[in-house]
C-alpha positions in Angstrom: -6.2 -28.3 30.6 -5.2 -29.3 33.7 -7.6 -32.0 33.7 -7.3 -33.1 30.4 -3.3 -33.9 31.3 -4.3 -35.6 33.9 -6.8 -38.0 32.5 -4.2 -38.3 29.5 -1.3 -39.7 32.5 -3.6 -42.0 33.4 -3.9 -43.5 30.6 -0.3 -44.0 29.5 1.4 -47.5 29.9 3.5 -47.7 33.4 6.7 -47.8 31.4 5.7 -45.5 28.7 5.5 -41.4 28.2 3.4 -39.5 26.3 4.0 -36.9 24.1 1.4 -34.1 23.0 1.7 -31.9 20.2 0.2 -28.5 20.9 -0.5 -26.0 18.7 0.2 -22.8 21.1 -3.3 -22.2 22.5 -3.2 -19.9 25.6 -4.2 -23.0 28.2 -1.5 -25.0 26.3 1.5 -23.1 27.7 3.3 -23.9 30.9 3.8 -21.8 33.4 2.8 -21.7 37.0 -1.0 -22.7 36.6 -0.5 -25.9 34.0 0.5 -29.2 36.3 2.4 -31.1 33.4 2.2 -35.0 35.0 5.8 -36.7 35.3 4.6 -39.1 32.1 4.0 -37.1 29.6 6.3 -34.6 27.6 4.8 -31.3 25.6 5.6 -30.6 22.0 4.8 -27.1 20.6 4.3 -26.8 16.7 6.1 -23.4 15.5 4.0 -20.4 15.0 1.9 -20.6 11.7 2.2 -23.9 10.7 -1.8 -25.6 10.7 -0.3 -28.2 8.0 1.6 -29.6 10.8 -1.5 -29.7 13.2 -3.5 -32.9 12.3 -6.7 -31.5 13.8 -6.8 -29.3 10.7 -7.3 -31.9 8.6 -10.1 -33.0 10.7 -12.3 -29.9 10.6 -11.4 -29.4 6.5 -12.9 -33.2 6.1 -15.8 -32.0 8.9 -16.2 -28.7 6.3 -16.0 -30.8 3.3 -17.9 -33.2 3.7 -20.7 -32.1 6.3 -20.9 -28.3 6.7 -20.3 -27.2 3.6 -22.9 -24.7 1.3 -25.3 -25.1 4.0 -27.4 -22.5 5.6 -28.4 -22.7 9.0 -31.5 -21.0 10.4 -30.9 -20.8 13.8 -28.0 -21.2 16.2 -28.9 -25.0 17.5 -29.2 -25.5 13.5 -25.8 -25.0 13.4 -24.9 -26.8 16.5 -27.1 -29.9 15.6 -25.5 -29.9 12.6 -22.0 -30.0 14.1 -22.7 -32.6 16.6 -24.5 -34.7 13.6 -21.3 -34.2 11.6 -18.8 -35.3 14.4 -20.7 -38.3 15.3 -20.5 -39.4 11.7 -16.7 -39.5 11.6 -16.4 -40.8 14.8 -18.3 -43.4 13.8 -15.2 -44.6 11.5 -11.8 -44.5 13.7 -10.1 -45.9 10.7 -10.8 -42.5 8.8 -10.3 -40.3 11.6 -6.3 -42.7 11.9 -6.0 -42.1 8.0 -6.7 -38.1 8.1 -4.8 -37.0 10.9 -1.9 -39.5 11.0 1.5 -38.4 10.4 4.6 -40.5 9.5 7.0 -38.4 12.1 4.4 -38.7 14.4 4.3 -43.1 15.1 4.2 -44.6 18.4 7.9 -46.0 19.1 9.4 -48.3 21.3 12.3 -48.3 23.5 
C-alpha cells in the first residue's frame, strides 16, 4: 500500500491533493506501518456500504458481462478468463468513467 501511495503522490499536480476513497481493507488503515504522502488525503466509506464503493460496479459489469454462467475447467481457465475480461473493459476508459463515476465524487478546483 505503501507503494501504491507513493506512486499515486507522484502523480498529483504540484498544487493539487488527492483524495482516496477506501473501503476499510486491512492495508488501507493508518497506523504506524502505512506512510500517507503530505498530497494526498484518505476517505473511508462506512462499514457496509459496497453501493458507495465504485469498484463494485466494476466487477458486477466484469460478472455480467464476462464471467457469467461459465464453467471453468481448470484454475488458469478461470484466470485466463479474468485477465481476458479486464482487458476488454480497459479497452473502453469511457465505460470504465460511466460505471464507476459518482456525482459527489468530481474533481474540483480551488
Amino acid at each position: 500500500m505503501n507503494l501504491h501511495l507513493a506512486e499515486i503522490s507522484s502523480q498529483v499536480a504540484a498544487d493539487a491533493r488527492a483524495v482516496l476513497i477506501l473501503y476499510g481493507a486491512r492495508w488501507h488503515q493508518t497506523g504506524d506501518r502505512l506512510r500517507l504522502p503530505a498530497n494526498i488525503s484518505l476517505l473511508p466509506l462506512p462499514p457496509y456500504s459496497p453501493q458507495l464503493n465504485p469498484i463494485e460496479n466494476i466487477w458486477q459489469f466484469l460478472r455480467r458481462n464476462y464471467l457469467s454462467n461459465c464453467v471453468f475447467d481448470t484454475y488458469a481457465a478461470i484466470v485466463d478468463a479474468c485477465c481476458s475480461a479486464w482487458n476488454a473493459l480497459v479497452a473502453h476508459p469511457d465505460r470504465i468513467r460511466s460505471i464507476a463515476s459518482r456525482a459527489w465524487a468530481q474533481a474540483v478546483s480551488a
